[in-house]
ChimeraX commands (.cxc) that place a marker at each C-alpha (Angstrom):
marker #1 position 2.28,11.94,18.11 radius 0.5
marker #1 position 4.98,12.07,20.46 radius 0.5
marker #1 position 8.98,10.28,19.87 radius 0.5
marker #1 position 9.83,7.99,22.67 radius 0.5
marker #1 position 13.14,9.12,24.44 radius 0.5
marker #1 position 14.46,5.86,24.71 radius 0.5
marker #1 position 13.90,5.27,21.49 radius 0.5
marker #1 position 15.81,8.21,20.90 radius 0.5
marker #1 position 18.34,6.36,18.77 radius 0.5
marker #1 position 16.51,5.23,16.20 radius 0.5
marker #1 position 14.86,8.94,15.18 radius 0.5
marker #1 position 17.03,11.31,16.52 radius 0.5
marker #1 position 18.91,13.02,13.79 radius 0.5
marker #1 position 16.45,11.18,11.37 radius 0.5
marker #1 position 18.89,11.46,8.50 radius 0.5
marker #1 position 21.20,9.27,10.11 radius 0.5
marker #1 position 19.13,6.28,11.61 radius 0.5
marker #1 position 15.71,6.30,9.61 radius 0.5
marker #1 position 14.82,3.67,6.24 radius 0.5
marker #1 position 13.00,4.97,3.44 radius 0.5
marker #1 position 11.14,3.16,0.56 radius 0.5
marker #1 position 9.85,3.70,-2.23 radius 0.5
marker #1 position 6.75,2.04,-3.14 radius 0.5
marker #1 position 6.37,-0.31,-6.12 radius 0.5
marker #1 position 3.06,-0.70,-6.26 radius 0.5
marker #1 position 0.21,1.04,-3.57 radius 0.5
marker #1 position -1.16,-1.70,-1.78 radius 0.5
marker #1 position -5.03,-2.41,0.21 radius 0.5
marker #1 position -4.77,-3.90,3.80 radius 0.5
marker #1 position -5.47,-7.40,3.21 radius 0.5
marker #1 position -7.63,-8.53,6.84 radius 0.5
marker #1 position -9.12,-5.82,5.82 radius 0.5
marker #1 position -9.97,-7.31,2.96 radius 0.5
marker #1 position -10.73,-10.56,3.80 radius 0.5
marker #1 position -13.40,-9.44,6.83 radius 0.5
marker #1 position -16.93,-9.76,6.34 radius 0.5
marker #1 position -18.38,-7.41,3.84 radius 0.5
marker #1 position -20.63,-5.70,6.60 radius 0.5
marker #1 position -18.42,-5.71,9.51 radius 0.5
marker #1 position -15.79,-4.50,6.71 radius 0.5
marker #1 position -18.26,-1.12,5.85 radius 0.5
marker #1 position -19.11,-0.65,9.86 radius 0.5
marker #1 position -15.03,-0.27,10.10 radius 0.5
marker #1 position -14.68,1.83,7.44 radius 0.5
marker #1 position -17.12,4.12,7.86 radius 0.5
marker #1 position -15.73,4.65,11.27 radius 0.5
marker #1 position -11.83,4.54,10.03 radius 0.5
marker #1 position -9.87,7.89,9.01 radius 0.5
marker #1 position -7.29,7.82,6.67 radius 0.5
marker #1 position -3.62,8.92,8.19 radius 0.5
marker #1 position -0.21,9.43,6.94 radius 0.5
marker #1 position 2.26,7.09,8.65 radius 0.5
marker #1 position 5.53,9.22,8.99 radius 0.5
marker #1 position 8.71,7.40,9.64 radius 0.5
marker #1 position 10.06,7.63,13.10 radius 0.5
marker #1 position 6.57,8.36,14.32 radius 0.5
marker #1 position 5.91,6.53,17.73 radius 0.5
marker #1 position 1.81,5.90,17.72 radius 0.5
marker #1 position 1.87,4.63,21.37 radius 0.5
marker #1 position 4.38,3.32,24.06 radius 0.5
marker #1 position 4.52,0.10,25.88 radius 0.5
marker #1 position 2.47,-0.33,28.96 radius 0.5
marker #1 position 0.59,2.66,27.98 radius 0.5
marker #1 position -2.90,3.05,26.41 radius 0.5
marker #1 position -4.20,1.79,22.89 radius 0.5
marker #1 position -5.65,4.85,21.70 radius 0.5
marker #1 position -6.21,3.82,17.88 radius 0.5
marker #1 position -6.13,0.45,16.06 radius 0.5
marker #1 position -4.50,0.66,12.79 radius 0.5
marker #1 position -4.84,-1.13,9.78 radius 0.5
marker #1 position -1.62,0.02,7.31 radius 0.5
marker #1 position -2.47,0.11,3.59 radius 0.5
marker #1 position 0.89,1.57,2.30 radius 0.5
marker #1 position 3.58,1.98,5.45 radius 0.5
marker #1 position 4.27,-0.72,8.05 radius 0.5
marker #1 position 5.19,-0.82,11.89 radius 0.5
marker #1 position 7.84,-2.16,13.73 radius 0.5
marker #1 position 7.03,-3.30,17.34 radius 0.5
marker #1 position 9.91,-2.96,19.58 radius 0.5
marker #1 position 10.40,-4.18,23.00 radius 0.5
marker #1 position 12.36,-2.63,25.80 radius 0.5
marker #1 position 15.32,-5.10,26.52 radius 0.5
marker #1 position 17.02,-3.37,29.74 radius 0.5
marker #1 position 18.93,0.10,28.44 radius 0.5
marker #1 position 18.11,-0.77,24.44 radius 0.5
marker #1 position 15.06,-2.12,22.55 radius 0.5
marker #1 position 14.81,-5.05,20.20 radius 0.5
marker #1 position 12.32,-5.44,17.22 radius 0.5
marker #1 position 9.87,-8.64,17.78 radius 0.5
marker #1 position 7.41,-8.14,14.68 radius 0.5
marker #1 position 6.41,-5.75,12.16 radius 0.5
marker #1 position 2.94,-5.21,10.82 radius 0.5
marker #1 position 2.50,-4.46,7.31 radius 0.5
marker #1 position -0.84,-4.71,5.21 radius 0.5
marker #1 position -1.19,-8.00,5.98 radius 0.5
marker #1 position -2.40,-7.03,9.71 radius 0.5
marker #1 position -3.51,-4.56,12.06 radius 0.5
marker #1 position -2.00,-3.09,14.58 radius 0.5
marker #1 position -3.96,-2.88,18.19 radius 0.5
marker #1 position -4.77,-6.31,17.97 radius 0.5
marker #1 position -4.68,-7.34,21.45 radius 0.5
marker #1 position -7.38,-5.12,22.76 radius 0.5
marker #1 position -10.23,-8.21,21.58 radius 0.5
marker #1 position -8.41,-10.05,25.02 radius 0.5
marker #1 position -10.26,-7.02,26.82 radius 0.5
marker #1 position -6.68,-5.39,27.92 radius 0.5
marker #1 position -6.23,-1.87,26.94 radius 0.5
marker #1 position -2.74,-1.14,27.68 radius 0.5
marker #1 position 0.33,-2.02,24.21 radius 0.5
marker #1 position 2.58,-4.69,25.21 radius 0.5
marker #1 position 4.99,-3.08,22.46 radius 0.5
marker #1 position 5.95,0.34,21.41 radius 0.5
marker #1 position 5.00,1.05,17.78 radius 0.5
marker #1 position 7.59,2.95,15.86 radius 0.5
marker #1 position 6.36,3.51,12.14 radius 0.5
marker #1 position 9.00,2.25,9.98 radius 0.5
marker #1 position 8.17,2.90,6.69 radius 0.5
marker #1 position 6.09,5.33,5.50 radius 0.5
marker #1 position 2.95,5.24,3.70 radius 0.5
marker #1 position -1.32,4.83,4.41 radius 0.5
marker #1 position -3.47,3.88,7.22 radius 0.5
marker #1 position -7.17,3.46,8.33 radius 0.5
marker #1 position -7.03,4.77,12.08 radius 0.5
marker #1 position -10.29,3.84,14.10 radius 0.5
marker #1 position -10.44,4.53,18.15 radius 0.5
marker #1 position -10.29,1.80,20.06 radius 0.5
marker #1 position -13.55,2.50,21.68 radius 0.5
marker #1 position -15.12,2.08,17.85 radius 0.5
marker #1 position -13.19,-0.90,17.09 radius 0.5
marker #1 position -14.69,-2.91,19.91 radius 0.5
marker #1 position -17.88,-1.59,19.46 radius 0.5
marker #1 position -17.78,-3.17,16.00 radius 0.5
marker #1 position -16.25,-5.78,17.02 radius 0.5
marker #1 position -18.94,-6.70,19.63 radius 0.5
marker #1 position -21.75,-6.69,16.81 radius 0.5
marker #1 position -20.12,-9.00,14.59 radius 0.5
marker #1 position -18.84,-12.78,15.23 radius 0.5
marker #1 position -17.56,-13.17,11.85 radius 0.5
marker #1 position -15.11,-9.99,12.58 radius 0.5
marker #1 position -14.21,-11.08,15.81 radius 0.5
marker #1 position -13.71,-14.70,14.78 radius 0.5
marker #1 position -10.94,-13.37,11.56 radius 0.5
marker #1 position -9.53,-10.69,14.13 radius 0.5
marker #1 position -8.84,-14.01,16.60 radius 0.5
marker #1 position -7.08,-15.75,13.67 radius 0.5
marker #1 position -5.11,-13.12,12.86 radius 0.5
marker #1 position -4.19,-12.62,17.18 radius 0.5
marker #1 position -3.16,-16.62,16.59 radius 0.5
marker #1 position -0.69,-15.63,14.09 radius 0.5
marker #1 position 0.75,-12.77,15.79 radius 0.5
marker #1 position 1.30,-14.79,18.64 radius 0.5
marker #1 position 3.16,-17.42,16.63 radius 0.5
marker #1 position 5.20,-15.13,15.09 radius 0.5
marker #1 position 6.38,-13.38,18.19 radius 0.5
marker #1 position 7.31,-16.96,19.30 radius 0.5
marker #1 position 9.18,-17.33,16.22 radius 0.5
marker #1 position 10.85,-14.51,16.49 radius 0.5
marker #1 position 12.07,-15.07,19.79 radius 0.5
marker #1 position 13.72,-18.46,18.89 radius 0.5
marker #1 position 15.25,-17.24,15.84 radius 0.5
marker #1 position 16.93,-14.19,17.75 radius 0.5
marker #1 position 18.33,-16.79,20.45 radius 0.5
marker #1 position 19.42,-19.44,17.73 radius 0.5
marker #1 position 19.73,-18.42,13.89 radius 0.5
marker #1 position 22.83,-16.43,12.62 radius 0.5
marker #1 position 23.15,-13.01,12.01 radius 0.5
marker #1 position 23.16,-13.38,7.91 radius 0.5
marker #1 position 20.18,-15.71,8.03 radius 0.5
marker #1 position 18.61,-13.09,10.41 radius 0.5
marker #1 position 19.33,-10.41,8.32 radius 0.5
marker #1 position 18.60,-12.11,4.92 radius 0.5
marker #1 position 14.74,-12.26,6.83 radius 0.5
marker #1 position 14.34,-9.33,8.05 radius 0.5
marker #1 position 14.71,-7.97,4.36 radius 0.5
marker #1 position 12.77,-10.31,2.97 radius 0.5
marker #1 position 9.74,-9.04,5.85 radius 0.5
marker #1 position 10.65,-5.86,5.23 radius 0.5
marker #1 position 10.30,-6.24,0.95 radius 0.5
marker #1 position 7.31,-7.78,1.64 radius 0.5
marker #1 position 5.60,-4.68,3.44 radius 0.5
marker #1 position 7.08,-2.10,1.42 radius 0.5
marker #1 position 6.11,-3.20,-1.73 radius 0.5
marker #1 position 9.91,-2.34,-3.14 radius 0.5
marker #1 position 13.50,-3.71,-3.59 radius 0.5
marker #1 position 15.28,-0.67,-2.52 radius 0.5
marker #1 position 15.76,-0.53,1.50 radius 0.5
marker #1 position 17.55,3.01,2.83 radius 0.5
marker #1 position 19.02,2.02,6.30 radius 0.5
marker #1 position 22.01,2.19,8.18 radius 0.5
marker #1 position 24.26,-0.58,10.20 radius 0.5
marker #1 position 23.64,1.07,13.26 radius 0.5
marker #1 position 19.89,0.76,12.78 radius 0.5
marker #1 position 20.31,-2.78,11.99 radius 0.5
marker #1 position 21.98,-3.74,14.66 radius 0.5
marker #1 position 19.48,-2.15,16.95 radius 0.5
marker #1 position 16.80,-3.77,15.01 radius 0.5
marker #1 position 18.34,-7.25,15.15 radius 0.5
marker #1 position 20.11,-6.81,18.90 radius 0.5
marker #1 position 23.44,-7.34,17.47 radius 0.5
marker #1 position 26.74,-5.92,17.34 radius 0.5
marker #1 position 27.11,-3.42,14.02 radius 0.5
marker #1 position 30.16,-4.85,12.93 radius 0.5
marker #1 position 28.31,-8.46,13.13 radius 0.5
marker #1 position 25.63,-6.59,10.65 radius 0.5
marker #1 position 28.45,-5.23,8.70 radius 0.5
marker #1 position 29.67,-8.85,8.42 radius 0.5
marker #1 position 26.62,-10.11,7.44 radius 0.5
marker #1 position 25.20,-7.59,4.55 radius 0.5
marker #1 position 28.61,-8.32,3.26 radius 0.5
marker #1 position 28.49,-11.70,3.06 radius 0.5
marker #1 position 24.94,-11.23,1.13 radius 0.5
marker #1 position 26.57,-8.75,-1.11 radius 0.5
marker #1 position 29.69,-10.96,-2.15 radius 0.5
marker #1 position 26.90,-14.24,-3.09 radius 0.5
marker #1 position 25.23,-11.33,-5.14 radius 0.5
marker #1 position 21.75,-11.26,-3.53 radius 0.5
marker #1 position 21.75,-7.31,-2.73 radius 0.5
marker #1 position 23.67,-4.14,-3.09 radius 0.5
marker #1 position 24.53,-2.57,-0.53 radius 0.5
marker #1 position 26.17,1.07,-0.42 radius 0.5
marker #1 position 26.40,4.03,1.61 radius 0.5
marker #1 position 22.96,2.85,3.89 radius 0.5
marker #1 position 21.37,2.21,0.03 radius 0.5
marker #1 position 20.44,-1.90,0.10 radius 0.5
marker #1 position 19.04,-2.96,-3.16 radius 0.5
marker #1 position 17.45,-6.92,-3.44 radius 0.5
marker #1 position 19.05,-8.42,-6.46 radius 0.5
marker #1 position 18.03,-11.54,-5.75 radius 0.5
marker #1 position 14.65,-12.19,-3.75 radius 0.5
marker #1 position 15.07,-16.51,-4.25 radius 0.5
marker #1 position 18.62,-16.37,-3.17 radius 0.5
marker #1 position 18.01,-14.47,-0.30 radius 0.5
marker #1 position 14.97,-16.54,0.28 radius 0.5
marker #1 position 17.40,-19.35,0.34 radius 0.5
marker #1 position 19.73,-17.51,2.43 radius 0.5
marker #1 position 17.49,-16.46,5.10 radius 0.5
marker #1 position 16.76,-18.52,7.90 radius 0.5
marker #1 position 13.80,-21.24,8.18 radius 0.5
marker #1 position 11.92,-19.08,10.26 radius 0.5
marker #1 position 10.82,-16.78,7.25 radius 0.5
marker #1 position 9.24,-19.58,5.92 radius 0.5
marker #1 position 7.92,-20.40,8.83 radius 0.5
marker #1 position 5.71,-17.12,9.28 radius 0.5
marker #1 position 4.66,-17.36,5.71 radius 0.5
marker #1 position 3.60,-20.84,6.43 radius 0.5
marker #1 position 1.41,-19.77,9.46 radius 0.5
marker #1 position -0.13,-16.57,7.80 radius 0.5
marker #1 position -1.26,-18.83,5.17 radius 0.5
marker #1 position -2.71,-22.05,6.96 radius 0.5
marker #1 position -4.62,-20.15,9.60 radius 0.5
marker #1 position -5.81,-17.15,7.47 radius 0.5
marker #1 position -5.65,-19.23,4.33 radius 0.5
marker #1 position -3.63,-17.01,1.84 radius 0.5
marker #1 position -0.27,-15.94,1.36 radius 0.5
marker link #1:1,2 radius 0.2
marker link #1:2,3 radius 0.2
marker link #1:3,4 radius 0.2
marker link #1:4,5 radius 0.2
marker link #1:5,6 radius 0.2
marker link #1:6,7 radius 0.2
marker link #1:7,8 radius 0.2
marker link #1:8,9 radius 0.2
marker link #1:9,10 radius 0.2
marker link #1:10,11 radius 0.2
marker link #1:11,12 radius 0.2
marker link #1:12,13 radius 0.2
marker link #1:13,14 radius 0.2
marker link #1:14,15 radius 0.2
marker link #1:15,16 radius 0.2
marker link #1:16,17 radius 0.2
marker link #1:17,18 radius 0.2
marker link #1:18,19 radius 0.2
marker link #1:19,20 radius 0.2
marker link #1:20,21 radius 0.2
marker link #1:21,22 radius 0.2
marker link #1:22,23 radius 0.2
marker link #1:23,24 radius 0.2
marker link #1:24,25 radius 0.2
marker link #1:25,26 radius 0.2
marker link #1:26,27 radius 0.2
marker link #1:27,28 radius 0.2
marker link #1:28,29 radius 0.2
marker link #1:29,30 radius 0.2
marker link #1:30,31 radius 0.2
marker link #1:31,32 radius 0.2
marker link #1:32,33 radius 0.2
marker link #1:33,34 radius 0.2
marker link #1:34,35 radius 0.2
marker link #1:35,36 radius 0.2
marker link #1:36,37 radius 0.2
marker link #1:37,38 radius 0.2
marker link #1:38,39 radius 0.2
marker link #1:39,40 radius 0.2
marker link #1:40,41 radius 0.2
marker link #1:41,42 radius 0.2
marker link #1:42,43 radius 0.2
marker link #1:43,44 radius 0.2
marker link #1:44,45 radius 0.2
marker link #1:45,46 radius 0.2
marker link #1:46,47 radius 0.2
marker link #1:47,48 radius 0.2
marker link #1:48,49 radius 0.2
marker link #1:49,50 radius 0.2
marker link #1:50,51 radius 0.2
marker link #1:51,52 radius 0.2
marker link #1:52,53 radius 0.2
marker link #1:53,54 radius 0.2
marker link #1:54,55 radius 0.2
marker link #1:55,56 radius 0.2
marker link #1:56,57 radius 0.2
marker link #1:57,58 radius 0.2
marker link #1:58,59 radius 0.2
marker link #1:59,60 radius 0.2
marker link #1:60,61 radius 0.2
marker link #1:61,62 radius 0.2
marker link #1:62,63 radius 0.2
marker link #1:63,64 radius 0.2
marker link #1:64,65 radius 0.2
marker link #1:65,66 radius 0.2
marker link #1:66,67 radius 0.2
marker link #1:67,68 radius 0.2
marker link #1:68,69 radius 0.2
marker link #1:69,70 radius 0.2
marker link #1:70,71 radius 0.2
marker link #1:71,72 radius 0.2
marker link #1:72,73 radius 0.2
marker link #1:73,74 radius 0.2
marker link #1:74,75 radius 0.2
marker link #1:75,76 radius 0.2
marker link #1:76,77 radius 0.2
marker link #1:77,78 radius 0.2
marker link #1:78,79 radius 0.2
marker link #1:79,80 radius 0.2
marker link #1:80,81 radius 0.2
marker link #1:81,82 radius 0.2
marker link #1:82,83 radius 0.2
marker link #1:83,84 radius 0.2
marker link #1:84,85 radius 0.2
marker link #1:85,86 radius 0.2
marker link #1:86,87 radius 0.2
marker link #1:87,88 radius 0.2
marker link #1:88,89 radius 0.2
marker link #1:89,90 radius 0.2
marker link #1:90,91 radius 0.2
marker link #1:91,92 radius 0.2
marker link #1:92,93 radius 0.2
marker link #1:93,94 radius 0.2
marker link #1:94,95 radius 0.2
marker link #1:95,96 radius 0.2
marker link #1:96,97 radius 0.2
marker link #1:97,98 radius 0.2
marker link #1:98,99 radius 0.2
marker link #1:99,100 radius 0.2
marker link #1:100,101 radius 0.2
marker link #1:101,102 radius 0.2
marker link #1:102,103 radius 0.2
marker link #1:103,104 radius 0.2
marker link #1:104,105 radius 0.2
marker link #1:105,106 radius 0.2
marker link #1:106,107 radius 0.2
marker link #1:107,108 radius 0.2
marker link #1:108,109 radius 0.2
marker link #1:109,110 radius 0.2
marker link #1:110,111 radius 0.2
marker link #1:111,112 radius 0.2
marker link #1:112,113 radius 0.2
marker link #1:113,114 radius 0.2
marker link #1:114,115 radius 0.2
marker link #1:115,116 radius 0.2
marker link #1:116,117 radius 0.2
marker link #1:117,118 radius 0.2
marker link #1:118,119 radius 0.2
marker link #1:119,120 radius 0.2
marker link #1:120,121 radius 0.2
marker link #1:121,122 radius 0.2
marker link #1:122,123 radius 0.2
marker link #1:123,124 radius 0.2
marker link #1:124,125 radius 0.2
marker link #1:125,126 radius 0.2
marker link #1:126,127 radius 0.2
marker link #1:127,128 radius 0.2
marker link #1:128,129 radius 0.2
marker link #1:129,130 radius 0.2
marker link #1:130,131 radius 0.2
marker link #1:131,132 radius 0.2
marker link #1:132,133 radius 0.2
marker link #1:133,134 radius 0.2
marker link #1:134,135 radius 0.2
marker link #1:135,136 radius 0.2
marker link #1:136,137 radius 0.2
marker link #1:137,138 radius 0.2
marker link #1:138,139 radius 0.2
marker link #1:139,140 radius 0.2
marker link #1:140,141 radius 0.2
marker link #1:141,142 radius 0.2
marker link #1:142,143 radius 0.2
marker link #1:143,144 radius 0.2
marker link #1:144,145 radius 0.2
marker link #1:145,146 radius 0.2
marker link #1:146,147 radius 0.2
marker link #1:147,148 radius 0.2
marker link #1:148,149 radius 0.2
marker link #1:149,150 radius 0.2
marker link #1:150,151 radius 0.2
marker link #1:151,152 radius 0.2
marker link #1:152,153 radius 0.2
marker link #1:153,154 radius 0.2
marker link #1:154,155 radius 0.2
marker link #1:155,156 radius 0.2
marker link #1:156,157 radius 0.2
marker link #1:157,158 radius 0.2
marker link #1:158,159 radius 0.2
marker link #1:159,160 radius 0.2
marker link #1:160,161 radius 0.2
marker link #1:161,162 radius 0.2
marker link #1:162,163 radius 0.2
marker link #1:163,164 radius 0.2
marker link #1:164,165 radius 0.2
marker link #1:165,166 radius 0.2
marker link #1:166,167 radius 0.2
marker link #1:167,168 radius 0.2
marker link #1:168,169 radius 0.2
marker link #1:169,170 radius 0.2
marker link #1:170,171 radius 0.2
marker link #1:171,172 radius 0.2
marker link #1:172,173 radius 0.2
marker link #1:173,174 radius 0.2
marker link #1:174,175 radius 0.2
marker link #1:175,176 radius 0.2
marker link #1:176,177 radius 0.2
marker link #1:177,178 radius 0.2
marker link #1:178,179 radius 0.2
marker link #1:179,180 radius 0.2
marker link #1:180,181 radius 0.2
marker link #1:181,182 radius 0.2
marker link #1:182,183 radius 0.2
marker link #1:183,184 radius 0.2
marker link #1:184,185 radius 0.2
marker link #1:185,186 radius 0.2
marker link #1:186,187 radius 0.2
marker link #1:187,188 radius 0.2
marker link #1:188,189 radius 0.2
marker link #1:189,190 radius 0.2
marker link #1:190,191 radius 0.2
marker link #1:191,192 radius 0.2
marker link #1:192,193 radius 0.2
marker link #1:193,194 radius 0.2
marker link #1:194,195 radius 0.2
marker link #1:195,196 radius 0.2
marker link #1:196,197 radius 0.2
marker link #1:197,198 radius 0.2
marker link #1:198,199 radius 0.2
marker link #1:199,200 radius 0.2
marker link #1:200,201 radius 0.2
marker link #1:201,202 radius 0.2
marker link #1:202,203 radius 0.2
marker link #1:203,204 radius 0.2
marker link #1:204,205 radius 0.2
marker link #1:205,206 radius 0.2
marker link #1:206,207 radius 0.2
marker link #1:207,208 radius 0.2
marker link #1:208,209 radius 0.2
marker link #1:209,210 radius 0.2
marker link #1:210,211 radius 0.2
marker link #1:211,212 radius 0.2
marker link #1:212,213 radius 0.2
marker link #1:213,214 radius 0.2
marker link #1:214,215 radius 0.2
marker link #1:215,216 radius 0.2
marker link #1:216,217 radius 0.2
marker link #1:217,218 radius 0.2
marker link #1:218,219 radius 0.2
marker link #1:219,220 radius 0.2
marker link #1:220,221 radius 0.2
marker link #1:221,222 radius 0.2
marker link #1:222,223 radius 0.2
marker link #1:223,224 radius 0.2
marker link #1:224,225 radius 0.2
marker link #1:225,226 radius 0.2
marker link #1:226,227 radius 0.2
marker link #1:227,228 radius 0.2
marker link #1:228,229 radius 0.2
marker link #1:229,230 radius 0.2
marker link #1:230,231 radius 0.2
marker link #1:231,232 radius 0.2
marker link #1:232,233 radius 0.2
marker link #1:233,234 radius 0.2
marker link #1:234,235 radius 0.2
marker link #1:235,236 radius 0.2
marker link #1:236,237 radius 0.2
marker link #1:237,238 radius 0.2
marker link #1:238,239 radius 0.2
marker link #1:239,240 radius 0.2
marker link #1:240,241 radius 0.2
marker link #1:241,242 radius 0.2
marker link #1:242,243 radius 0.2
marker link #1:243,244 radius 0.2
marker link #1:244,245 radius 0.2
marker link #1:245,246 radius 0.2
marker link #1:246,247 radius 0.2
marker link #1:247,248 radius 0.2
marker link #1:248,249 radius 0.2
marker link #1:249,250 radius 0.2
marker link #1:250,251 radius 0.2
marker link #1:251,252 radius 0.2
marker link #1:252,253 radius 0.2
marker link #1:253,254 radius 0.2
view
């Protein structure tokens, strides 16, 4: 795996800019889970398992999707280039799989995938995926779903970066980011943040200590801790709710 230079910021010196979690619990990937029981042994038996490391770039925008990946432990941010800096539009978790727009028959990664929290994969070549994906209609049909979602939640994303405050921005991204690591404690910088978010630091600095004064994390040193996961549900910013909301009416769970 290769680091991409201009994403140089976020994993270059590591110790400065990267997050770390600690698992709670060790989690399945849930598409996974929810495919058809053949299609689901055709994938696996053609899947490897793989460490995700953090600040591991698994493929560049406009370049080649080499793998698809389906996270069981770690998650994914995708990250767009926005002129000289880059701006997070989704994360993939569990919950999906990353390499999801190669059933539209287009091989090359709108995003660049930067592993954000370590943890498990299933890695399958793309060449395998679609193979599999050509013998089974009830795959393909979940896999389409799950593109319908993404798509949504880029969308959503998009609005709520234009429109929504930086403390109910933040308060979300936590709350994503608790979801997929399976643990309250978050290791992270401002400077990450902000890069994360496309905001000034001191507007993150602003913000985490707004959520720190109502009592809903900790936050110390790059160490956040979620104290409260209803406040800062009720702190965060409609469009959390939003992408819960979709994940669960067009997949049908939550």
């Amino acid at each position: 795996m290769v680091v991409l230079d201009k994403l140089s910021v976020f994993v270059t010196p590591l110790q400065e800019y990267i997050m770390a979690f600690t698992q709670a619990v060790p989690a399945t990937n849930r598409l996974l889970d929810a495919v058809h029981p053949k299609a689901r042994e055709q994938l696996l038996a053609n899947c490897e398992h793989m460490e995700l490391n953090i600040g591991e770039v698994l493929y560049r925008a406009g370049e080649a999707i080499p793998h698809v990946y389906f996270p069981t432990g770690g998650f994914i941010s995708l990250v767009a280039p926005v002129d000289n800096t880059n701006l997070e539009v989704g994360i993939v978790g569990n919950e999906g799989v990353l390499g999801i727009t190669l059933i539209l028959g287009v091989d090359t990664a709108p995003f660049t995938a930067l592993v954000q929290g370590t943890g498990t994969a299933l890695r399958i070549t793309s060449a395998a995926f679609l193979r599999i994906l050509c013998q089974s209609a009830e795959l393909h049909q979940e896999l389409k779903r799950y593109l319908y979602v993404s798509m949504s939640q880029l969308a959503q994303s998009a609005a709520c970066t234009r429109f929504h405050l930086v403390e109910g921005r933040l308060a979300r991204w936590l709350l994503m980011t608790q979801d997929r690591a399976h643990s309250d404690h978050i290791h992270i910088t401002h400077v990450f943040l902000a890069y994360m978010l496309g905001v000034r630091r001191v507007g993150v600095t602003k913000a985490a200590n707004s959520l720190q004064q109502k009592k809903l994390i900790s936050y110390r040193r790059g160490d956040i801790t979620i104290l409260d996961r209803a406040g800062l549900e009720a702190a965060s910013c409609g469009c959390y709710r939003a992408d819960k909301a979709i994940y669960g009416r067009i997949l049908g769970r939550v």
